[in-house]
mmCIF file of the C-alpha atoms, coordinates in Angstrom:
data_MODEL
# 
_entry.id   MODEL 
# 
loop_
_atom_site.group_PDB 
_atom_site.id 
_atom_site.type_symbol 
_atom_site.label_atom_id 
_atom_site.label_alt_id 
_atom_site.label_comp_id 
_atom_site.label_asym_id 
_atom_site.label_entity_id 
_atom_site.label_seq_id 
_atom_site.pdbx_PDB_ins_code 
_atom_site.Cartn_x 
_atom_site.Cartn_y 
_atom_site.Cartn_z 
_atom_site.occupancy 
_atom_site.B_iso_or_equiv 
_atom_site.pdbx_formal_charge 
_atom_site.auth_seq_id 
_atom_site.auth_comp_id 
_atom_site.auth_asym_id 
_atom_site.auth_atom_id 
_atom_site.pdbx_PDB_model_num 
ATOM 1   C CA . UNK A 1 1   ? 0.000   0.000  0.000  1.00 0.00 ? 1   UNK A CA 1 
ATOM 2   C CA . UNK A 1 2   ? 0.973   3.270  -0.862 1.00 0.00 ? 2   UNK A CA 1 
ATOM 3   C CA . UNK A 1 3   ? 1.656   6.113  1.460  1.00 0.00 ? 3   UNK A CA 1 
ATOM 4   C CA . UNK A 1 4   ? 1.221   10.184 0.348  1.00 0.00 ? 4   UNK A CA 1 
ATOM 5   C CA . UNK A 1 5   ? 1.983   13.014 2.809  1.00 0.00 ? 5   UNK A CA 1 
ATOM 6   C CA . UNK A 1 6   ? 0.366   16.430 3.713  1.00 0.00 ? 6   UNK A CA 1 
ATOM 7   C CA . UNK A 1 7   ? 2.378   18.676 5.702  1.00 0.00 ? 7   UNK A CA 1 
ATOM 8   C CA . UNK A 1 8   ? 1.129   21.817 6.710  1.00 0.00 ? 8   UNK A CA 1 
ATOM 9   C CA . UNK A 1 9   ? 3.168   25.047 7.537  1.00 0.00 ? 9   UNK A CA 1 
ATOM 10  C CA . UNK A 1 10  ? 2.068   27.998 8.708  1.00 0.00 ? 10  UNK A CA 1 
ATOM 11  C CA . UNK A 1 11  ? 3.831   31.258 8.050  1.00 0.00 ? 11  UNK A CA 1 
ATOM 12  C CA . UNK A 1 12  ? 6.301   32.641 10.058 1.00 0.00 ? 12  UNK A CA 1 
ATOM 13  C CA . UNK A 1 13  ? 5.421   35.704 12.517 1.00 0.00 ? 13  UNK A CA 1 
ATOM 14  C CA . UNK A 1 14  ? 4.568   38.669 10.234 1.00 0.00 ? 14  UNK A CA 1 
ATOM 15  C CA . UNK A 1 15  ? 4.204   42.575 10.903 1.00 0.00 ? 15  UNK A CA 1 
ATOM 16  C CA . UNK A 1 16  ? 1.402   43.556 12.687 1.00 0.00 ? 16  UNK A CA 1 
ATOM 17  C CA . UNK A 1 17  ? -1.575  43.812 10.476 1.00 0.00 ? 17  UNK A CA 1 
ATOM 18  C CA . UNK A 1 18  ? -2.657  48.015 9.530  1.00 0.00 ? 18  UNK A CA 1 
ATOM 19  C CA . UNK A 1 19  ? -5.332  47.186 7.679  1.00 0.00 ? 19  UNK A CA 1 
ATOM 20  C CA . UNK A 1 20  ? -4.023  47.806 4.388  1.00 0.00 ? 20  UNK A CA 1 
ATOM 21  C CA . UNK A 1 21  ? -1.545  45.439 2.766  1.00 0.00 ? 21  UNK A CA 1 
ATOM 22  C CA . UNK A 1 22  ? -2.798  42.219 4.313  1.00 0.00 ? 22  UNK A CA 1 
ATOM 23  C CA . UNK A 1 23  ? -0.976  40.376 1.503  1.00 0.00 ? 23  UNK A CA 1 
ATOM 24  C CA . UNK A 1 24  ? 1.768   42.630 1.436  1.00 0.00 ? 24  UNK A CA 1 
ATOM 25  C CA . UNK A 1 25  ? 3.249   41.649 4.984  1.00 0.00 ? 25  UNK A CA 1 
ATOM 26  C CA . UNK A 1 26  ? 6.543   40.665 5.600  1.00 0.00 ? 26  UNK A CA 1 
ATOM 27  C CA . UNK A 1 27  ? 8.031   38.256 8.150  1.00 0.00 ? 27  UNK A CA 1 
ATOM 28  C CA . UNK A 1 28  ? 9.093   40.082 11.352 1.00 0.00 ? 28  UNK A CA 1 
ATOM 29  C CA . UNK A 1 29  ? 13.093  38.626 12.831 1.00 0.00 ? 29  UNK A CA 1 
ATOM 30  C CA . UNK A 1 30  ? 11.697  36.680 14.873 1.00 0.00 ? 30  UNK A CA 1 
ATOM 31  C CA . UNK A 1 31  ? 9.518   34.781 12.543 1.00 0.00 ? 31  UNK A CA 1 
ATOM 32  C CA . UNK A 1 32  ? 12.079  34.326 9.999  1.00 0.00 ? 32  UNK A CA 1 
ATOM 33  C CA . UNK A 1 33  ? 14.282  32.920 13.103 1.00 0.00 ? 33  UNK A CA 1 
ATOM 34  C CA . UNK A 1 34  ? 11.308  30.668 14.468 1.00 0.00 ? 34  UNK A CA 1 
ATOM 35  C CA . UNK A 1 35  ? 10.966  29.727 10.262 1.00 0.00 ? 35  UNK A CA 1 
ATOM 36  C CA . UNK A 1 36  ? 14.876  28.739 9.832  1.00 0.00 ? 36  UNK A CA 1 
ATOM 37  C CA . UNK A 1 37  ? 14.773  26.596 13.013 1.00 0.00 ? 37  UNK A CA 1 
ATOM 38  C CA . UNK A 1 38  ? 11.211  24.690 12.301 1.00 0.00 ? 38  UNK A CA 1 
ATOM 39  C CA . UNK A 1 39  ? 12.845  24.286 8.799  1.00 0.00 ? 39  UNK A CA 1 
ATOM 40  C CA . UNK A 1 40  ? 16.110  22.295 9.936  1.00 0.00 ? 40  UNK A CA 1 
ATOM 41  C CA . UNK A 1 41  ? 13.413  20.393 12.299 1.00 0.00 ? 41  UNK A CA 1 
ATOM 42  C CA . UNK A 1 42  ? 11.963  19.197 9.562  1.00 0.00 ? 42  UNK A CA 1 
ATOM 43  C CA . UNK A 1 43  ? 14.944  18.358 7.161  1.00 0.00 ? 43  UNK A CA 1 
ATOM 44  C CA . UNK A 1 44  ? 15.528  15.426 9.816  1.00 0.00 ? 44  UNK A CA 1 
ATOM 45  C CA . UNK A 1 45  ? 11.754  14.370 9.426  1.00 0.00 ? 45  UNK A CA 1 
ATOM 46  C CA . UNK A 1 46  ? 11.500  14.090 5.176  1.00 0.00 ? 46  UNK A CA 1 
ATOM 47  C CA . UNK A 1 47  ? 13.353  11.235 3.159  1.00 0.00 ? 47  UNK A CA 1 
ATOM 48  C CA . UNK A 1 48  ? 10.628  11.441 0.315  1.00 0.00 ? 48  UNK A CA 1 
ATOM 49  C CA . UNK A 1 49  ? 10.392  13.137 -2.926 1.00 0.00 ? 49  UNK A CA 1 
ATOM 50  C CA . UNK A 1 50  ? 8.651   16.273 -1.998 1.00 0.00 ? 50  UNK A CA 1 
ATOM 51  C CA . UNK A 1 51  ? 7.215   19.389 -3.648 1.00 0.00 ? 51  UNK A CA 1 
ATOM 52  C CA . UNK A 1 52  ? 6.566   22.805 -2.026 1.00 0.00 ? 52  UNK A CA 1 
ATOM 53  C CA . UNK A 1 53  ? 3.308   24.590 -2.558 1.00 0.00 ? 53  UNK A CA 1 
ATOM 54  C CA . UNK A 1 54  ? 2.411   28.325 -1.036 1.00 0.00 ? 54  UNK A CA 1 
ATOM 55  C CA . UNK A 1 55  ? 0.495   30.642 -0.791 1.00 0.00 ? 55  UNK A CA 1 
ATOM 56  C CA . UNK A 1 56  ? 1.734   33.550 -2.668 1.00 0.00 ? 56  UNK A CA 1 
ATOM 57  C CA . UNK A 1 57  ? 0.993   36.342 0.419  1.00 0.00 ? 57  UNK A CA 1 
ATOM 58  C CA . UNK A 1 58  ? 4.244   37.688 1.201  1.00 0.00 ? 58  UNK A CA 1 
ATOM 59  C CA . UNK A 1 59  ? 4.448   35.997 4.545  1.00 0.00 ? 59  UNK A CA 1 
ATOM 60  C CA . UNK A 1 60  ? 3.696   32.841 3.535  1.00 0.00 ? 60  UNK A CA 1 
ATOM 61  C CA . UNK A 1 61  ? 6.260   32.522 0.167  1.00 0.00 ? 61  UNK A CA 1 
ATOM 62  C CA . UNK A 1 62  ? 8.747   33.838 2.527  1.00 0.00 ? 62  UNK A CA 1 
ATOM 63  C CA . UNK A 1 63  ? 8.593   30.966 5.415  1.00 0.00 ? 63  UNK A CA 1 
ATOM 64  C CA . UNK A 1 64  ? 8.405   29.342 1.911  1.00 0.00 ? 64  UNK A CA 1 
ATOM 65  C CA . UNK A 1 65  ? 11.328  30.343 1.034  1.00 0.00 ? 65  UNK A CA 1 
ATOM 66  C CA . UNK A 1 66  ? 13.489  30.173 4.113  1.00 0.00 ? 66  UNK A CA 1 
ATOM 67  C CA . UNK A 1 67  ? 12.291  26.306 4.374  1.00 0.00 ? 67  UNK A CA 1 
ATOM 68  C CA . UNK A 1 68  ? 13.154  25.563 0.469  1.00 0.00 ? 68  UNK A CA 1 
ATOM 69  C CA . UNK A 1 69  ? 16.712  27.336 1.399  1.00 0.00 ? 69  UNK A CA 1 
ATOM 70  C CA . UNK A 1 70  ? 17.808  25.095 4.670  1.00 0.00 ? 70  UNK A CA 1 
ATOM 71  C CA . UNK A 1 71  ? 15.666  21.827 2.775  1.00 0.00 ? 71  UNK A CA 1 
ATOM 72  C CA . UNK A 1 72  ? 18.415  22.343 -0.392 1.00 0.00 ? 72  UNK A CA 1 
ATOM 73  C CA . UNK A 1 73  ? 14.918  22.732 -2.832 1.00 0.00 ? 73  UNK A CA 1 
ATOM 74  C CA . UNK A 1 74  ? 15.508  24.701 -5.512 1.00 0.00 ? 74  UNK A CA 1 
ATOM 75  C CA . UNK A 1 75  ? 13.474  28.311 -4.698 1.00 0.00 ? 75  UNK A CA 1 
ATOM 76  C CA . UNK A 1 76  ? 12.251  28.983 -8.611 1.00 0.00 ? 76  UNK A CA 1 
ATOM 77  C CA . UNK A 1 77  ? 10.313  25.064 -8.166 1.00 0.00 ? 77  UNK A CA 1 
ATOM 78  C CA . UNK A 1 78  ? 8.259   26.856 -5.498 1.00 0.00 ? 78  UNK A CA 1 
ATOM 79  C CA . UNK A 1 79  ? 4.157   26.537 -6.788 1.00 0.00 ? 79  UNK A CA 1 
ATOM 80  C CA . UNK A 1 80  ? 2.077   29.286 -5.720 1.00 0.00 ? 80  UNK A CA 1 
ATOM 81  C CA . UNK A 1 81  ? -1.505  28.773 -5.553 1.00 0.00 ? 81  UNK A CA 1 
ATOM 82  C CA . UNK A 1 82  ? -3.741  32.072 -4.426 1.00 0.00 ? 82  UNK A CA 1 
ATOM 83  C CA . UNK A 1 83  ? -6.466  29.577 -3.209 1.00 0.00 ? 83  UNK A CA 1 
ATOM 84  C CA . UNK A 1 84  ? -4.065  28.834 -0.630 1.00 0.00 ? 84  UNK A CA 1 
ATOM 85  C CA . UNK A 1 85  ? -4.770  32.408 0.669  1.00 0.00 ? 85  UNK A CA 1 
ATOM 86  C CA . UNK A 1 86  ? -7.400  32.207 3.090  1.00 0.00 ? 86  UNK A CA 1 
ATOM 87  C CA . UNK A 1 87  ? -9.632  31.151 3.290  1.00 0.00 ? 87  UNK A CA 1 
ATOM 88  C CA . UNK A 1 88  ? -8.680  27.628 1.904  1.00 0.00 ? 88  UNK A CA 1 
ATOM 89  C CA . UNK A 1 89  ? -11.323 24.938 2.322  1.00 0.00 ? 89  UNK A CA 1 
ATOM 90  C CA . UNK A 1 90  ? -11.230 21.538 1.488  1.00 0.00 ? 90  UNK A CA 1 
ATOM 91  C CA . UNK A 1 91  ? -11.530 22.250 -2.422 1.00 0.00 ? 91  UNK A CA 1 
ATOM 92  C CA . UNK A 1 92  ? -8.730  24.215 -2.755 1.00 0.00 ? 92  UNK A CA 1 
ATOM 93  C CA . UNK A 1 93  ? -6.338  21.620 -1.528 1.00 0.00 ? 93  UNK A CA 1 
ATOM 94  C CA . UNK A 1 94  ? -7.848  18.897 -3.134 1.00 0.00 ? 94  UNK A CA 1 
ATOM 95  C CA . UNK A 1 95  ? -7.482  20.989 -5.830 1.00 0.00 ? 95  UNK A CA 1 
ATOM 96  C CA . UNK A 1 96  ? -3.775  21.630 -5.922 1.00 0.00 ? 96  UNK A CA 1 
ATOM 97  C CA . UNK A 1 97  ? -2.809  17.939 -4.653 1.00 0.00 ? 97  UNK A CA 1 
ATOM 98  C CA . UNK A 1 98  ? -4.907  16.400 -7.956 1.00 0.00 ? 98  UNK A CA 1 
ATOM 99  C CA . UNK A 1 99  ? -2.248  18.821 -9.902 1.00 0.00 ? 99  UNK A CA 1 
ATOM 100 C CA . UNK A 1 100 ? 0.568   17.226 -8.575 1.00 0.00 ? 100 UNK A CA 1 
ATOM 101 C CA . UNK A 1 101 ? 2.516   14.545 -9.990 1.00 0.00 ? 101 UNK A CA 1 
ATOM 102 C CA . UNK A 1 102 ? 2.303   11.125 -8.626 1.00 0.00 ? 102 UNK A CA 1 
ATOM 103 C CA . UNK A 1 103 ? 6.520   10.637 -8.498 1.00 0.00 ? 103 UNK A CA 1 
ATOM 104 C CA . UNK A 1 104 ? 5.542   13.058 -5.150 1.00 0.00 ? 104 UNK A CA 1 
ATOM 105 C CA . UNK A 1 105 ? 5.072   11.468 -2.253 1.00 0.00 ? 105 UNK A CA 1 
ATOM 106 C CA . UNK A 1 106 ? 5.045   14.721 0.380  1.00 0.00 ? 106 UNK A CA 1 
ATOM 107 C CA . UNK A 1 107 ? 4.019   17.947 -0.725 1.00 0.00 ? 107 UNK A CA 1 
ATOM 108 C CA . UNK A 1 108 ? 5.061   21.121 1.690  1.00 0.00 ? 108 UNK A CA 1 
ATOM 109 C CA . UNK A 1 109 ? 2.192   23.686 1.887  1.00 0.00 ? 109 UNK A CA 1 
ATOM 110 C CA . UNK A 1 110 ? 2.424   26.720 3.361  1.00 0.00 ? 110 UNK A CA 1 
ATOM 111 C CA . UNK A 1 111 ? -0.248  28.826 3.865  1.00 0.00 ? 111 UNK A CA 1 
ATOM 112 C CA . UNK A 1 112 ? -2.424  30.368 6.565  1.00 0.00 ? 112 UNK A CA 1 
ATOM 113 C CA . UNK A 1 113 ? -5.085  29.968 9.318  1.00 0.00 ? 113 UNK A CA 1 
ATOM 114 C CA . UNK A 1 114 ? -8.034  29.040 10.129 1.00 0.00 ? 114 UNK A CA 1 
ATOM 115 C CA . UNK A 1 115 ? -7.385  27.061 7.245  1.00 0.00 ? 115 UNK A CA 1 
ATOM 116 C CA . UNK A 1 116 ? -4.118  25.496 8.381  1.00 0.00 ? 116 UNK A CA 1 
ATOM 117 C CA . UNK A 1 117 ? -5.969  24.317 11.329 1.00 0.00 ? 117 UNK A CA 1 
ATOM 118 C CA . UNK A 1 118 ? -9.496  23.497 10.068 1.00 0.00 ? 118 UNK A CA 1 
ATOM 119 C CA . UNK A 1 119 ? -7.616  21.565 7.387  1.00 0.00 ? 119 UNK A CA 1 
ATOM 120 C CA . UNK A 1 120 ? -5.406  19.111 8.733  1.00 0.00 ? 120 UNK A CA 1 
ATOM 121 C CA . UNK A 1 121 ? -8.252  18.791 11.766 1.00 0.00 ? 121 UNK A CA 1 
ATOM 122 C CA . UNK A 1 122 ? -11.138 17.886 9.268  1.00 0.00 ? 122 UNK A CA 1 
ATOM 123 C CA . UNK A 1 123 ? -8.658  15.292 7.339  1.00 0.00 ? 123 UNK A CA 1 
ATOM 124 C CA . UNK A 1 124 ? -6.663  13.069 10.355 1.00 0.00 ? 124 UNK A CA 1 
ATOM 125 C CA . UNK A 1 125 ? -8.084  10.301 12.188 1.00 0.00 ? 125 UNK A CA 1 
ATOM 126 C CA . UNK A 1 126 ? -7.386  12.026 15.882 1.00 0.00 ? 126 UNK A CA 1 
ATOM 127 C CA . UNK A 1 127 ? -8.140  15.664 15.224 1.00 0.00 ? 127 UNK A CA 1 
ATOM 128 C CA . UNK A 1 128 ? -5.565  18.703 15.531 1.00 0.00 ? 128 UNK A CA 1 
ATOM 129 C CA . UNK A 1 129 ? -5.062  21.075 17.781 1.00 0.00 ? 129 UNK A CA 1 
ATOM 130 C CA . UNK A 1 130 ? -4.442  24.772 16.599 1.00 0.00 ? 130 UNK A CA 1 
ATOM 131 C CA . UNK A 1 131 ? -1.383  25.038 14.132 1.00 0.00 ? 131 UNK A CA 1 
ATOM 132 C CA . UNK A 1 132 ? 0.697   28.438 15.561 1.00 0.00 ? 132 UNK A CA 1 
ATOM 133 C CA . UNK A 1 133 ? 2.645   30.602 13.480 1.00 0.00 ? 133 UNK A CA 1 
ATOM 134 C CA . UNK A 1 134 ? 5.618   28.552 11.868 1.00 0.00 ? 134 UNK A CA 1 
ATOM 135 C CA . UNK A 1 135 ? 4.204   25.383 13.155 1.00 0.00 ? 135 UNK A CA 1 
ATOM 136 C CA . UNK A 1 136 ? 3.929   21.940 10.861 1.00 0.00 ? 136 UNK A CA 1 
ATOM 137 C CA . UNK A 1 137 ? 1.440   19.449 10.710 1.00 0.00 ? 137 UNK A CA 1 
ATOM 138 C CA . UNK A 1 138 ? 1.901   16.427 9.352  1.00 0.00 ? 138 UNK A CA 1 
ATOM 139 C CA . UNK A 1 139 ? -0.357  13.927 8.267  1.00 0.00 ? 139 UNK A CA 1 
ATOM 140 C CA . UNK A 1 140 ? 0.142   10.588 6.647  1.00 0.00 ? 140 UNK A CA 1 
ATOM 141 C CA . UNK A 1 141 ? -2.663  8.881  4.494  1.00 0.00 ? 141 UNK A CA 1 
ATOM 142 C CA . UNK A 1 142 ? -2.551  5.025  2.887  1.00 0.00 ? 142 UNK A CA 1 
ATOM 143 C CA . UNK A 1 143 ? -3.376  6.439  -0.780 1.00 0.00 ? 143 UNK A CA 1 
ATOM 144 C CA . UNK A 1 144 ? -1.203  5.313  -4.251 1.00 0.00 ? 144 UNK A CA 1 
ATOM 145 C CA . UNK A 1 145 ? -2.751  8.217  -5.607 1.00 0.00 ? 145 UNK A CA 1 
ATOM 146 C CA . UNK A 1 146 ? -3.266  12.465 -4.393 1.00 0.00 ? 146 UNK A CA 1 
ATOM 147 C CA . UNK A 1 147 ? -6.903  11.707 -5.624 1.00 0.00 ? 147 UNK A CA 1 
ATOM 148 C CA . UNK A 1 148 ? -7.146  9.248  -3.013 1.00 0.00 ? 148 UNK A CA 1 
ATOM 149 C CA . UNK A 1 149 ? -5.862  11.020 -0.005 1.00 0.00 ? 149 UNK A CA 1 
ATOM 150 C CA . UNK A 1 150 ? -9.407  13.060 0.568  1.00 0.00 ? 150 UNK A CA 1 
ATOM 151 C CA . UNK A 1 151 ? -11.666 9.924  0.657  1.00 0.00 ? 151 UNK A CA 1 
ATOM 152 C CA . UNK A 1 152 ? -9.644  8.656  3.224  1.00 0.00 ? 152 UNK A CA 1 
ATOM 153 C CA . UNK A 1 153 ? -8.355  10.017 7.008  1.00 0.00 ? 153 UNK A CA 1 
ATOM 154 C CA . UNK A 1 154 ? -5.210  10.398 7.736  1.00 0.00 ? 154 UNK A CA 1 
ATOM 155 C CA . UNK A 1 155 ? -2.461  9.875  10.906 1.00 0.00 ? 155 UNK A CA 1 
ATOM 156 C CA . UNK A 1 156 ? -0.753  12.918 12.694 1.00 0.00 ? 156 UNK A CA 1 
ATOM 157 C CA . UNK A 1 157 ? 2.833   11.484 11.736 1.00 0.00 ? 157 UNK A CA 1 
ATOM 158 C CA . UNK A 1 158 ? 4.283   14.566 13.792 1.00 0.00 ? 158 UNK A CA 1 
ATOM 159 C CA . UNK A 1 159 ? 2.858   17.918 15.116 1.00 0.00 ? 159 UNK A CA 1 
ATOM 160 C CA . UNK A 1 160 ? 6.218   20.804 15.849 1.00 0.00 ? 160 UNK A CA 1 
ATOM 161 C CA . UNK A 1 161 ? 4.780   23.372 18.085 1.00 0.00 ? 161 UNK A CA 1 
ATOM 162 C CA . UNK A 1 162 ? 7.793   26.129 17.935 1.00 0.00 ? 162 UNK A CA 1 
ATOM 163 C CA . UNK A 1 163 ? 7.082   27.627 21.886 1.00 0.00 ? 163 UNK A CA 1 
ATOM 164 C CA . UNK A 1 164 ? 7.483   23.534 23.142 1.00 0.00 ? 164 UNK A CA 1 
ATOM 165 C CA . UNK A 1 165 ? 10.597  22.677 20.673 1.00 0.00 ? 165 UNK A CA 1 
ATOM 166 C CA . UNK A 1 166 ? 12.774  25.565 20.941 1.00 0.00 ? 166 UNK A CA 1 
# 
């Protein structure tokens, strides 16, 4: 039996929001710190082929982009999806994993909650707490194909909470 992947990242700590320029916001130091050290976390955690997917809101590419640098994944392979942008329901990530090719066992999205949370809650077997900012999720499901992973429920393989891991 086959085995496909979903892990779910959600941005880095970003600049307080104005009210303008929601999708404009840029990582704060401290998120891009929090990013880089949830990112060499979970270098130890992936041996599969994997594929990065984000949101394209500033915040999100960026923690992105910090994780594709420390993984060693090539930054211009990066997919952007806007229905990653909240709010993302169950469509839109059905959507983008039916894209992806089947050589891909793991695919890397990064996006934002509720979604992030609602998400990964709706599709495992035990439920998931709330992801915080530059926290992963990541849930395994016994699928040979991405169609198959959302007629099925899948296992919390790990959960990295940044405030109880570093």
């Amino acid at each position: 039996m086959g085995m496909k992947k979903m892990i779910f990242v959600r941005h880095g700590k970003a600049e307080e929001y104005t009210g303008s320029g929601d999708y404009e916001r840029s990582l704060t130091t401290k998120g891009k710190t929090v990013s880089g050290k949830m990112a060499r976390m979970l270098k130890q955690k992936i041996k599969d082929p994997y594929v990065l997917v984000t949101s394209p809101a500033f915040r999100a590419y960026e923690t992105a982009v910090i994780f594709a640098r420390i993984l060693g994944y090539d930054t211009e392979k990066i997919i952007l999806r806007e229905s990653l942008y909240s709010p993302a329901n169950m469509k839109s990530f059905a959507v983008i994993t039916e894209e992806l090719d089947e050589k891909y066992n793991t695919v890397i999205l990064f996006g934002h909650n509720p979604s992030f949370t609602e998400i990964p809650d709706i599709l495992s077997i035990s439920g998931c707490d709330i992801v915080p900012k530059s926290g992963i999720v990541s849930l395994s499901f016994k699928a040979e194909t991405w169609k198959e992973v959302f007629g099925e429920k899948g296992s919390v393989e790990f959960f990295l909470k940044p405030n109880e891991i570093l």
